[in-house]
N, C-alpha and C positions, 0 to 999 in steps of 0.2 A: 272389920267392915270394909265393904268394894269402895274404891275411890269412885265417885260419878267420874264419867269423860267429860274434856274438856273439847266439845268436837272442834273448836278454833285452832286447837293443833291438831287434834285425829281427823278431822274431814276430809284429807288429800288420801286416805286410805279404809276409810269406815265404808262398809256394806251400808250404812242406815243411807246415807247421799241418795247412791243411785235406788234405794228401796222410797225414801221419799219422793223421788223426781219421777218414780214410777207410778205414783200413786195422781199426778197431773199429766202423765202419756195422754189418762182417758179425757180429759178436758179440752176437747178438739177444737171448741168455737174457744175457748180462751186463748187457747195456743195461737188461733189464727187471727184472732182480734189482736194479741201483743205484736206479733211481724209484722199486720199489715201497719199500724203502726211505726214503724222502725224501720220498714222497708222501704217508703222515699230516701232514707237517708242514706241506703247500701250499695255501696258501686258494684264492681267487677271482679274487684283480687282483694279476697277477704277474710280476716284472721278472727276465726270465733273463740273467743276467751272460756273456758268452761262451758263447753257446750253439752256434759253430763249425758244424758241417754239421746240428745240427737232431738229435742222434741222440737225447738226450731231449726234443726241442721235439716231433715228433712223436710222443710217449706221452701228453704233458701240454693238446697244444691243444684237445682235445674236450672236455676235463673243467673249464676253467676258464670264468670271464665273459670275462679282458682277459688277454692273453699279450703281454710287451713284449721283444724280446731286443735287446740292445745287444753289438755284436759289431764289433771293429775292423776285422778281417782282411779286408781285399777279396776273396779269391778264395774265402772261407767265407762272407760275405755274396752272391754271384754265384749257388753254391751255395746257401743258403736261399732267395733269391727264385725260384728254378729249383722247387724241393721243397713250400713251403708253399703253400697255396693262398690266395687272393685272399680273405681273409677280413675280416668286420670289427673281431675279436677278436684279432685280428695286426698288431704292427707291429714292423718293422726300424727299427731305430738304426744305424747306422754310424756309432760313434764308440766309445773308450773311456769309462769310466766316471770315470775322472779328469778327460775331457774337459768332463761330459755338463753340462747347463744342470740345476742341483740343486732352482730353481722349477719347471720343466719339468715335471721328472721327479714331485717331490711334487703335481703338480695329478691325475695320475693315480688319487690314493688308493692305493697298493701297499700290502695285505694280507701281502705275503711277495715276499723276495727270493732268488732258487734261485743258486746260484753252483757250479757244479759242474768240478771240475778247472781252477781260474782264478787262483785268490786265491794260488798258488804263485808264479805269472805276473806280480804285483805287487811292485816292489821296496817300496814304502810299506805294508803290508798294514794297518796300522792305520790310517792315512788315508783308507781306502777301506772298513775298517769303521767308521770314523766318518760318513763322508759316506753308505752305506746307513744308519744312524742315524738323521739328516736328513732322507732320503728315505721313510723309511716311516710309514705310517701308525699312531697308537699302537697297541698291540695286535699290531702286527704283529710276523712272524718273518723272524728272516735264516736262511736254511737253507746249510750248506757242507758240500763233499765236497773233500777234500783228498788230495793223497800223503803217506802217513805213513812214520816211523822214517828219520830222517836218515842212519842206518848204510846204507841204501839208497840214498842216490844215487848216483847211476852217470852215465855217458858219453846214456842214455836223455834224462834227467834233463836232461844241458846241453846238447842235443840240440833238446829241444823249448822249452826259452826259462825253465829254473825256477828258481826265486831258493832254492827251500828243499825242504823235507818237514819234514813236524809233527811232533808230538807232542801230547799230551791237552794236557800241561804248559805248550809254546809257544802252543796254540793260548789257552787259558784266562789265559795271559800278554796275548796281545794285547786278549784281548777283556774284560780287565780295565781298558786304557788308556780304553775307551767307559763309556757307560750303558748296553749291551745285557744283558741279563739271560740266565745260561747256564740254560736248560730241559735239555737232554741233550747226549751227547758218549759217542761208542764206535767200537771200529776196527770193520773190518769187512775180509773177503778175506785170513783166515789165509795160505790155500795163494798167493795170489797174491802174497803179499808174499816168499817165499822163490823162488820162480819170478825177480821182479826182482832180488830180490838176487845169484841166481846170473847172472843177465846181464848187473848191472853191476859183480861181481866175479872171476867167472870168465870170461864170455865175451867183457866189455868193449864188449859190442853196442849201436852207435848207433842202433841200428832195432829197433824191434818185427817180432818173426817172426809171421809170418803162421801157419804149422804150429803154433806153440804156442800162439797165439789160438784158432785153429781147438780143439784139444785139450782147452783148458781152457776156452773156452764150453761143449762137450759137458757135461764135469763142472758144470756151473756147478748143472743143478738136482740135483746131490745136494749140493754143498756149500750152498749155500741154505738148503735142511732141516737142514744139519747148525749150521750158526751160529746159529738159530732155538732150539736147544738146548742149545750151548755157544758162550758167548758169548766170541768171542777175545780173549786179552790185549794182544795187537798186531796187526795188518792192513796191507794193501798202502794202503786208505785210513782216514779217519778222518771221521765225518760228525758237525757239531755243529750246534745249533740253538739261534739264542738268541733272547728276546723284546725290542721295543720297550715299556717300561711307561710310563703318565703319570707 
């Protein structure tokens, strides 16, 4: 009998990554509803942690000085060098970040660190919010976007290589073990959190459907508007921001 994979160690080399991450390319208001988002909080010289096929790299490259994504997965790195253009505010890493050379990386100056759907993906997650600690320049921001509410993992979940799903609580837990300083923290994607939840407890689905992406990107710009005015209690993710001080 085939052993199942464990993608928590295969996912820095599995096709399925960048085949999943391709299957939310088509989800253009989500994609833009999550940056804008997370884009108050983005300087100038900025280190994108697993930035996978680019679906936030390109919202973000025009806007910045220096864009740096470090990104394991070979066949999502194949994919970026294919999508980004030749620029000189671009550079690819091919490596993890527990891998990365941590003087390297600080000679850059990184004003903000974007980490968006990754830090799940980490069995040490404190470790790797220490070493962005390191890495950044004082003043600077770590920005995260997580899967929230652990009642939600599902077969999705172990599916794409995830060690967890947040909470306010956990999250302010780990980042209690650093010196980063919590500036903000709130869920976000009411509806899409009970969407997950019904697929990983009713329908027990390893894949993302493509009809229901389709579906609830349409919705996506009224729920937008509508979070803007009632701010969720719980959400599908959780985005926090903490500062580097002297």
């Amino acid at each position: 009998m085939t052993q199942k994979k464990d993608r928590r160690i295969t996912q820095t080399e599995d096709a399925f990554i960048r085949d999943d991450l391709e299957q939310m390319k088509f989800a253009q208001n989500y994609n833009r509803w999550l940056y804008s988002l997370v884009e108050p909080f983005i300087g100038q010289r900025v280190l994108e942690i697993g930035p996978g096929i680019g679906n936030m790299t390109g919202l973000m490259l025009n806007h910045v000085e220096l864009l740096v994504g470090m990104e394991p997965n070979p066949y999502c790195v194949d994919v970026l060098k294919d999508l980004m253009p030749k620029s000189s505010n671009y550079t690819i890493l091919h490596t993890k970040i527990e891998d990365g050379d941590t003087a390297a990386l600080k000679s850059y100056r990184f004003d903000t660190i974007l980490c968006m759907n990754v830090l799940e993906h980490i069995e040490n997650d404190v470790s790797v919010l220490k070493t962005f600690e390191e890495i950044l320049s004082t003043g600077g921001k770590v920005v995260l976007l997580v899967p929230a509410m652990p009642v939600a993992f599902g077969p999705i979940d172990q599916a794409v290589g995830h060690f967890r799903r947040y909470t306010a609580r956990t999250m302010k837990k780990a980042l209690a073990e650093t010196n980063l300083k919590l500036q903000t923290i709130f869920y976000t994607n009411f509806l899409g959190f009970w969407g997950w939840l019904f697929n990983a407890k009713v329908r027990r689905s390893v894949r993302q459907n493509e009809g229901q992406i389709q579906l609830f990107d349409s919705l996506v710009p009224i729920l937008s508007r509508l979070e803007k005015i009632i701010h969720p209690p719980i959400g599908l993710s959780l985005i926090t921001v903490a500062i580097k001080e002297e």
